[in-house]
C-alpha positions in Angstrom: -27.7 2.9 -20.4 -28.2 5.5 -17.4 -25.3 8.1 -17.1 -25.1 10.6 -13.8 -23.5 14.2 -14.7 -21.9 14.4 -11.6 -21.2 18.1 -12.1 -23.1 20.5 -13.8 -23.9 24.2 -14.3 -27.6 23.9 -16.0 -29.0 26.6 -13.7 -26.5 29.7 -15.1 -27.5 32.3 -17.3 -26.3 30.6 -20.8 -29.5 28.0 -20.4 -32.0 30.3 -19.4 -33.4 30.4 -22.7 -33.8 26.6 -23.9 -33.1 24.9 -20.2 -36.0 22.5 -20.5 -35.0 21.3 -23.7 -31.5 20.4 -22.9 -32.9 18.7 -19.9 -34.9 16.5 -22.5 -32.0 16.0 -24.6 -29.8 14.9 -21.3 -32.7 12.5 -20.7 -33.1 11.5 -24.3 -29.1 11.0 -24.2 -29.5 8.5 -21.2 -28.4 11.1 -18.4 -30.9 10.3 -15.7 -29.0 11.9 -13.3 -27.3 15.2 -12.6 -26.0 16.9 -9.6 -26.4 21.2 -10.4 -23.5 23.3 -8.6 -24.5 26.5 -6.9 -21.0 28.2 -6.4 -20.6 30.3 -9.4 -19.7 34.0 -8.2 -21.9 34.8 -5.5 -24.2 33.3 -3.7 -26.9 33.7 -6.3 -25.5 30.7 -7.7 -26.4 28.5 -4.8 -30.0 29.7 -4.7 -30.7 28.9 -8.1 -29.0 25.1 -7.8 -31.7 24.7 -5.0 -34.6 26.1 -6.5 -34.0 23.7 -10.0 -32.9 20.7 -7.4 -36.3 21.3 -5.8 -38.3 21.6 -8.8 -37.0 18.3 -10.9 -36.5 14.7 -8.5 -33.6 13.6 -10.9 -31.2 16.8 -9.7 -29.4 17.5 -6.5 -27.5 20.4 -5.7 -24.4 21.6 -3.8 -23.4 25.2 -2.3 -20.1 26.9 -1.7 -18.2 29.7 -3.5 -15.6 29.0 -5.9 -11.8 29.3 -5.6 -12.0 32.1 -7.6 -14.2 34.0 -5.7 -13.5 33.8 -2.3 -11.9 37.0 -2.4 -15.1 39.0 -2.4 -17.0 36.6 0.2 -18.7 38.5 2.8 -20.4 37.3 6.0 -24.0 37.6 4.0 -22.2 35.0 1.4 -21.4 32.6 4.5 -24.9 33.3 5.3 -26.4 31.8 2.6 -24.3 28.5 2.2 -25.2 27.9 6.1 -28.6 28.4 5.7 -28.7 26.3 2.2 -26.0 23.6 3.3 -28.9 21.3 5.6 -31.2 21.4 2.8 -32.6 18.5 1.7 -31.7 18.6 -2.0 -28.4 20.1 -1.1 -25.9 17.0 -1.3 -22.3 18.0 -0.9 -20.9 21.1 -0.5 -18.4 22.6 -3.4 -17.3 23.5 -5.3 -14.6 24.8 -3.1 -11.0 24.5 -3.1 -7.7 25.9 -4.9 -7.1 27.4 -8.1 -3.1 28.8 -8.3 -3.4 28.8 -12.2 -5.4 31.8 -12.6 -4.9 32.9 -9.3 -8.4 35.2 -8.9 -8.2 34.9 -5.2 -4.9 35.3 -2.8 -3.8 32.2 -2.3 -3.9 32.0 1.2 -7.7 33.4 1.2 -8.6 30.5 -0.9 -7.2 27.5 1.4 -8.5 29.8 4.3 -11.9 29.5 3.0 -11.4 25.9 1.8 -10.5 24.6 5.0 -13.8 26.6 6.5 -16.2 24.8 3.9 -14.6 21.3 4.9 -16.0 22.3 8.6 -19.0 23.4 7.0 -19.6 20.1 5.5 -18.8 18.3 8.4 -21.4 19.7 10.7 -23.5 19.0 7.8 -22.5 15.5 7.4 -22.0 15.9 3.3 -19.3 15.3 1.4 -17.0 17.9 -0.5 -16.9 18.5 -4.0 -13.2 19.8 -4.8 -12.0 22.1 -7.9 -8.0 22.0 -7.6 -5.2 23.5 -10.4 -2.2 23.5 -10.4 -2.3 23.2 -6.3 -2.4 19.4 -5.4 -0.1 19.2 -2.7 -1.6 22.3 -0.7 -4.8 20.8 -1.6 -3.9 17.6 -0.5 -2.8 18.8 3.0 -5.9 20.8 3.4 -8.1 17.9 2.9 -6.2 15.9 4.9 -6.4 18.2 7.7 -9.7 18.7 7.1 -10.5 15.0 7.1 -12.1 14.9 3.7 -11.8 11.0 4.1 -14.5 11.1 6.3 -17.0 13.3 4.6 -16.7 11.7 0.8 -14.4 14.1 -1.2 -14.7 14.2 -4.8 -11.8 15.8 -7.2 -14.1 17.0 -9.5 -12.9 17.8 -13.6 -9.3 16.4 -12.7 -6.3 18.0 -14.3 -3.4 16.8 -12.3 -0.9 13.8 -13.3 -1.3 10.6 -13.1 0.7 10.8 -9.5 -1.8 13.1 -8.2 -4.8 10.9 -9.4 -3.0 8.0 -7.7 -2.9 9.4 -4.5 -6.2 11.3 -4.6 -7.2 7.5 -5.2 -5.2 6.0 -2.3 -6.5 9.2 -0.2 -10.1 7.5 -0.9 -11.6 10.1 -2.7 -13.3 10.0 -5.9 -11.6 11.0 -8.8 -14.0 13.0 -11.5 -13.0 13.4 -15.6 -14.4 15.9 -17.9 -14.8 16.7 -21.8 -10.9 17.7 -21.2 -10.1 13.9 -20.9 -11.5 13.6 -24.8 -8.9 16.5 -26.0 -5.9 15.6 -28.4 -3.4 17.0 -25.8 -4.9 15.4 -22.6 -2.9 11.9 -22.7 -1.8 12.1 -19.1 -5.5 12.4 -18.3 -6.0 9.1 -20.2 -3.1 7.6 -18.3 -4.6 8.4 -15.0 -8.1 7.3 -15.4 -6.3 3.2 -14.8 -4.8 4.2 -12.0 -8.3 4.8 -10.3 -10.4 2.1 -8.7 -13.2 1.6 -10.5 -15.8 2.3 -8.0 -14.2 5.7 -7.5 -14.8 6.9 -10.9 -16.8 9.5 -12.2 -17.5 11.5 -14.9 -18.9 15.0 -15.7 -19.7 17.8 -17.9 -18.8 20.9 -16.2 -20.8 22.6 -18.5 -21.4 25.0 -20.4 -17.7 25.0 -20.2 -15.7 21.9 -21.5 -17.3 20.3 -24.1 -15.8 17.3 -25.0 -14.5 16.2 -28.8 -16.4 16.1 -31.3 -18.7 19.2 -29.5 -15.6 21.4 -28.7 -16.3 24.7 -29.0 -20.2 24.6 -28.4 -22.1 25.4 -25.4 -21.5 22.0 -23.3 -24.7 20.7 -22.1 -25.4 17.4 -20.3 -26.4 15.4 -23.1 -22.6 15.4 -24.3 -21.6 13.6 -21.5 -22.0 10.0 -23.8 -18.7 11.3 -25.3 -16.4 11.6 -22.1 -17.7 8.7 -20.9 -17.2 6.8 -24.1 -13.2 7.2 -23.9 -13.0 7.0 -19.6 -14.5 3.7 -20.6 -11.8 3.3 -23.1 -8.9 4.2 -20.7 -10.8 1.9 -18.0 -11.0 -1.4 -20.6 -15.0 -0.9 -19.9 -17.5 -1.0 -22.4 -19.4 1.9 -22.3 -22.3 0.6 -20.6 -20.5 -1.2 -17.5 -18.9 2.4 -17.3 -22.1 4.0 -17.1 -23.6 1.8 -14.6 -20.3 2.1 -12.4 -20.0 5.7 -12.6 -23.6 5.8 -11.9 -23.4 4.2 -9.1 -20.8 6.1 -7.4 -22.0 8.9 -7.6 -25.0 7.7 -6.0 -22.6 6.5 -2.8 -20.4 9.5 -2.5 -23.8 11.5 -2.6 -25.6 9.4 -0.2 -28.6 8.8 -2.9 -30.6 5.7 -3.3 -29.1 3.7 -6.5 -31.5 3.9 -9.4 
């Protein structure tokens, strides 16, 4: 069984001291794949996603700044994802987007710098990896007018209801489920992971933050993906392994890689 991490956080501070052993335990667990993303704070973030995507052939990286962070962007910050976003390793740019539930950033600097990073990645020619809460229909708009459809657009650690992941789905973008999806509470989660196509499914860790049941409350790490994808399979009437391979190979389109 070969599972892709679609979105991951390995190269932050809270694996600096044992990140080559959960790399072997995300290899051991079947993860062959991972895609690291370098928009945590500033642009630090994106430097380090690089540098790991260069040094290991089974990661890929992407560059932006979060929603929550857009606030403090300065023209160095642009800087950086410009010069980072033709890279060779560098395979979507995100995560960018909308976050109104903790609102960190005014609102209207965050779809301000949204809709920029959606040019970005079209003069790129990558797709967009999205983080959107409690904001779908602004989102929605924005991508629209930003003509995410084009680019590949993936709604990454979904939230929303099963309405949203329906017309996420019918947008044609890929619709992305985390450890939250595993969580006693998160039922409308596991009534909209039907209601995506199949070959626009994917699943992730976000970690070190969302660790799915039974690892809730640890340090997430890529190796607990098995878990998420054990009850998306569920939700999808997949056995684990056809979900594996489908999910797998998604990924691999919206990121323009070479299947495995």
């Amino acid at each position: 069984m070969m599972l892709f991490d679609s979105h991951a956080h390995v190269d932050g501070p809270e694996f600096d001291g044992d990140r080559g052993d959960v790399l072997a335990r995300a290899r051991a667990a079947g993860v062959r794949r991972m895609v690291v993303i370098g928009a945590v704070g500033d642009p630090t973030s994106a430097e380090r996603a690089v540098a790991l995507a260069e040094q290991d052939p089974d990661i890929w990286a992407t560059v932006a700044t979060h929603p929550h962070d857009v606030e403090k962007m300065t023209g160095d910050w642009w800087a950086v994802h410009e010069r980072l976003a033709p890279h060779p390793r560098v395979v979507a740019i995100g995560e960018t987007g909308l976050d109104y539930y903790y609102d960190h950033s005014p609102r209207e600097q965050q779809q301000v710098a949204f809709a920029r990073f959606l040019d970005l990645a079209h003069r790129v020619g990558k797709p967009v990896v999205c983080h959107i809460r409690d904001a779908h229909d602004d989102a929605r708009a924005i991508l629209k007018e930003g003509r995410a459809g084009e680019l590949g657009c993936v709604i990454h650690c979904f939230t929303g209801t099963p309405d949203d992941a329906r017309q996420y789905a019918d947008a044609g973008y890929y619709v992305s489920f985390s450890g939250i999806v595993t969580y006693k509470t998160a039922q409308p989660l596991r009534d909209a992971v039907p209601l995506v196509p199949r070959d626009r499914l994917l699943i992730e860790t976000d970690c070190p933050y969302l660790a799915p049941i039974p690892k809730r409350g640890k340090r997430n790490e890529p190796a607990f993906i098995v878990h998420t994808a054990e009850v998306v399979a569920q939700c999808a009437s997949m056995n684990i392994e056809d979900l594996a391979r489908q999910t797998a190979e998604n990924a691999a389109r919206v990121f323009r890689l070479t299947p495995d």
